[in-house]
C-alpha positions in Angstrom: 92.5 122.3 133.4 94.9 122.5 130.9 97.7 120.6 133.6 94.7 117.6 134.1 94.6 117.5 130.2 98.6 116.9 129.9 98.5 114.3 132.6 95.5 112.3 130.7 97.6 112.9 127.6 100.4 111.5 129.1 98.6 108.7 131.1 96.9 107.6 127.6 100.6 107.4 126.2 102.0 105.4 128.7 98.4 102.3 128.7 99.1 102.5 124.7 103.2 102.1 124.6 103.9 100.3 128.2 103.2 96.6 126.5 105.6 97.8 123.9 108.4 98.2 125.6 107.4 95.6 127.6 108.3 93.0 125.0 111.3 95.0 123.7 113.0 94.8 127.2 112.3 91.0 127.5 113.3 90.5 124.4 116.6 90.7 126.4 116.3 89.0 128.9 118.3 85.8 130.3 115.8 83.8 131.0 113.7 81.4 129.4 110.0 83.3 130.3 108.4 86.2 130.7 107.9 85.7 134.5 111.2 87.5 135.8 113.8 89.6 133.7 117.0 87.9 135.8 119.2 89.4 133.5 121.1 91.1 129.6 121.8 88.8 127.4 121.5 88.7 123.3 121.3 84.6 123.6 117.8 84.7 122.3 118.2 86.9 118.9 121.4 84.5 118.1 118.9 81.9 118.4 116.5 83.8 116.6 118.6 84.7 114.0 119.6 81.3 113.5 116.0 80.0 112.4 116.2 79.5 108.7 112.7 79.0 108.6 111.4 82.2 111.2 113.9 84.3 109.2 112.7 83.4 106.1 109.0 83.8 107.5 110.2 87.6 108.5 111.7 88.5 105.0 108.5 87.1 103.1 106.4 89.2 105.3 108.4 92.9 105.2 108.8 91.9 101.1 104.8 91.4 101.3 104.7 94.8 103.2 106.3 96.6 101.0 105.4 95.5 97.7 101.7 95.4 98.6 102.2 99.0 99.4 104.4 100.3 96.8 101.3 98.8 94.0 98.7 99.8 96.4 100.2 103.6 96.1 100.4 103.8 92.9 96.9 102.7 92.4 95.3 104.7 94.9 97.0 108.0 93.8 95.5 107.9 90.6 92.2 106.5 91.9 92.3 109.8 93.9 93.3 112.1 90.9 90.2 110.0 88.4 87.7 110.6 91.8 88.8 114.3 92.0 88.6 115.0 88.6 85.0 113.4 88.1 82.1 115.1 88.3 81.1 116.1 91.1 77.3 113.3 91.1 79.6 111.0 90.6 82.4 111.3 93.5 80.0 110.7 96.5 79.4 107.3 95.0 83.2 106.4 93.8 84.2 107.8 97.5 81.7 104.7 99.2 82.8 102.0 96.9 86.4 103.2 98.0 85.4 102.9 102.1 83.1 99.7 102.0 87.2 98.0 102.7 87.7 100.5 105.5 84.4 99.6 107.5 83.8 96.2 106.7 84.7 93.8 109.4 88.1 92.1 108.2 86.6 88.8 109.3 84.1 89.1 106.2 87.0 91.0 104.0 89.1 87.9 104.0 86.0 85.1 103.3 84.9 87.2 100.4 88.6 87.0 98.9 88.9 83.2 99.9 85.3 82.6 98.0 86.8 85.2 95.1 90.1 83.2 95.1 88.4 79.3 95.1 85.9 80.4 92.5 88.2 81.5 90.2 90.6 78.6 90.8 93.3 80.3 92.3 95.9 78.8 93.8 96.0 80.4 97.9 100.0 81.3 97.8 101.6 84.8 97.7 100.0 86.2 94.7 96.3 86.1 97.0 97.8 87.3 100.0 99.4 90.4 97.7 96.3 90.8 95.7 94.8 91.0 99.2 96.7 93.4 100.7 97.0 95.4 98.0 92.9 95.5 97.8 92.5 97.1 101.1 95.2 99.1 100.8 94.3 101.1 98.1 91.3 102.8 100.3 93.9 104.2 102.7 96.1 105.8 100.2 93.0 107.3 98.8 91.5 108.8 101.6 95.5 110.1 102.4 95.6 111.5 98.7 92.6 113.0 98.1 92.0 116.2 100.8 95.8 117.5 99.4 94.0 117.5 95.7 91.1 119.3 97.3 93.3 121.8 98.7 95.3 122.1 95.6 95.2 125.2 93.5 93.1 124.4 90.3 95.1 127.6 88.8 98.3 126.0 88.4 97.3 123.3 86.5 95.5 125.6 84.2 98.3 128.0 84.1 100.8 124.9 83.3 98.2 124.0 80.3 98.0 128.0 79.2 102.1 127.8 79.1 101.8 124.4 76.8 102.5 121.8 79.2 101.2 118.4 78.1 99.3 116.4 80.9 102.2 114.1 81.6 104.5 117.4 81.9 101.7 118.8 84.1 101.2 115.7 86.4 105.7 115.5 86.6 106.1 119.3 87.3 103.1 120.4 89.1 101.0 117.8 90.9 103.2 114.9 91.6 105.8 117.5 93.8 102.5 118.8 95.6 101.0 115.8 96.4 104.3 113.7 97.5 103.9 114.1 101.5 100.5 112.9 100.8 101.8 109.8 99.1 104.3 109.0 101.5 102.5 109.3 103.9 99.9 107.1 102.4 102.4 104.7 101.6 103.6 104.2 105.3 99.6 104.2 106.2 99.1 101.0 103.5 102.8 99.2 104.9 101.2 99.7 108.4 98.2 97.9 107.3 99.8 95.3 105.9 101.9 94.5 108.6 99.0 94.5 111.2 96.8 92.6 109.0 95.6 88.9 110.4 92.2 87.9 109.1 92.4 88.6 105.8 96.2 86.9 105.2 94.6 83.4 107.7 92.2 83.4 105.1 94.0 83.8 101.5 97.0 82.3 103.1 98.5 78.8 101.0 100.5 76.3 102.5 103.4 77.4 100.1 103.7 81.3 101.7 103.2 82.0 105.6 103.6 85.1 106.5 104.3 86.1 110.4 101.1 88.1 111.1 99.2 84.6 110.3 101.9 82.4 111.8 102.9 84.4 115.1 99.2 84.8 115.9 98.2 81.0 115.7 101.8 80.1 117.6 100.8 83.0 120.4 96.6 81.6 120.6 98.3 77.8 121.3 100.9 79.1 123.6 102.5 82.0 124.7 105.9 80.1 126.5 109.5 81.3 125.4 110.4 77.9 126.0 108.2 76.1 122.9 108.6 79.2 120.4 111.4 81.5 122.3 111.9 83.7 118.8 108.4 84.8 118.8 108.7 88.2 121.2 112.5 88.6 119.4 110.6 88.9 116.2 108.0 90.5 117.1 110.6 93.4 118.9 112.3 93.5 115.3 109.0 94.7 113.7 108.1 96.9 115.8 111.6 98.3 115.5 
């Protein structure tokens, strides 16, 4: 039984990564399509690297990544220290307002913040597309956050409060060290997300700031040839790298 279960393990592995390395190793090849690998050759990233505009369409998106990330962190660590220390009434009800981003449909996620954006008169450019991302990001850092606070000793904070630590020395000496896996790892979660993203950033996306998951996945629905957009699987290879 326990052989079957490796080999299902295994078998799971190889449906879930084989496309990936898939595109990796034609991201070498000689040719001009995906039909036939006929050869090595690092033609295509030289070509790829010497897009001004698909480079520039790469560093807006990994900048996007990791800002959105970085604010969405920060936010949703304390969000998770305010829904911890609340009452205990009250948490059920901050902890569904915090998952209505994770189950709603992304589809919906990104008209509401397109009909947020026009009401207010926003201008659809970077700032939406960060406001965006950093919106549904917060969730995941929270849900990442919160069970290490639950399994958190409530006596050292109370002993570093008996010993006449303030709450800032408290929060820098005791909780912040506990909780950091927590936050990198919810860090990492939120730059995932915002990498994978699509429907939300087609929706808030402005004709001044076009980030690849929006621009690749239009270019790839019109047509998938290496010989009309040949970058596209090179780039793609360097993300996932």
């Amino acid at each position: 039984m326990k052989k079957f279960a490796n080999l299902y393990l295994a078998f799971v592995f190889i449906i879930l990564y084989l496309p990936i390395f898939y595109l990796i190793g034609y991201a070498f090849n000689a040719g001009d399509d995906m039909n036939s690998f006929t050869g090595f050759s690092l033609s295509h990233f030289k070509t790829m690297f010497g897009d001004g505009r698909l480079m520039l369409i790469l560093t807006q998106t990994f900048f996007l990544a990791f800002l959105s990330a970085l604010i969405a962190t920060i936010i949703g660590t304390f969000g998770a220290i305010y829904i911890y220390q609340s009452r205990k009434k009250y948490q059920e009800a901050f902890l569904s307002l915090n998952n209505i981003l994770m189950v709603a449909p992304d589809v919906m996620i990104g008209a509401s913040f397109l009909i947020l954006f026009t009401q207010l008169k926003f201008s659809l450019g970077f700032l939406t597309v960060l406001s965006s991302h950093v919106a549904f990001s917060i969730p995941i850092v929270v849900l990442m956050v919160l069970p290490r606070l639950k399994e958190m000793n409530d006596d050292m904070i109370h002993a570093a409060y008996d010993l006449g630590a303030s709450q800032f020395q408290m929060f820098k000496e005791i909780m912040l060290p506990y909780l950091t896996p927590s936050i990198i790892a919810g860090y990492f979660m939120a730059f995932t997300y915002s990498l994978d993203d699509f429907a939300v950033t087609f929706f808030v996306t402005g004709n001044g700031f076009q980030p690849c998951q929006s621009r690749f996945t239009l270019e790839l629905a019109r047509e998938f040839r290496w010989k009309s957009m040949p970058c596209l699987p090179l780039s793609f290879s360097l993300v996932l790298s």
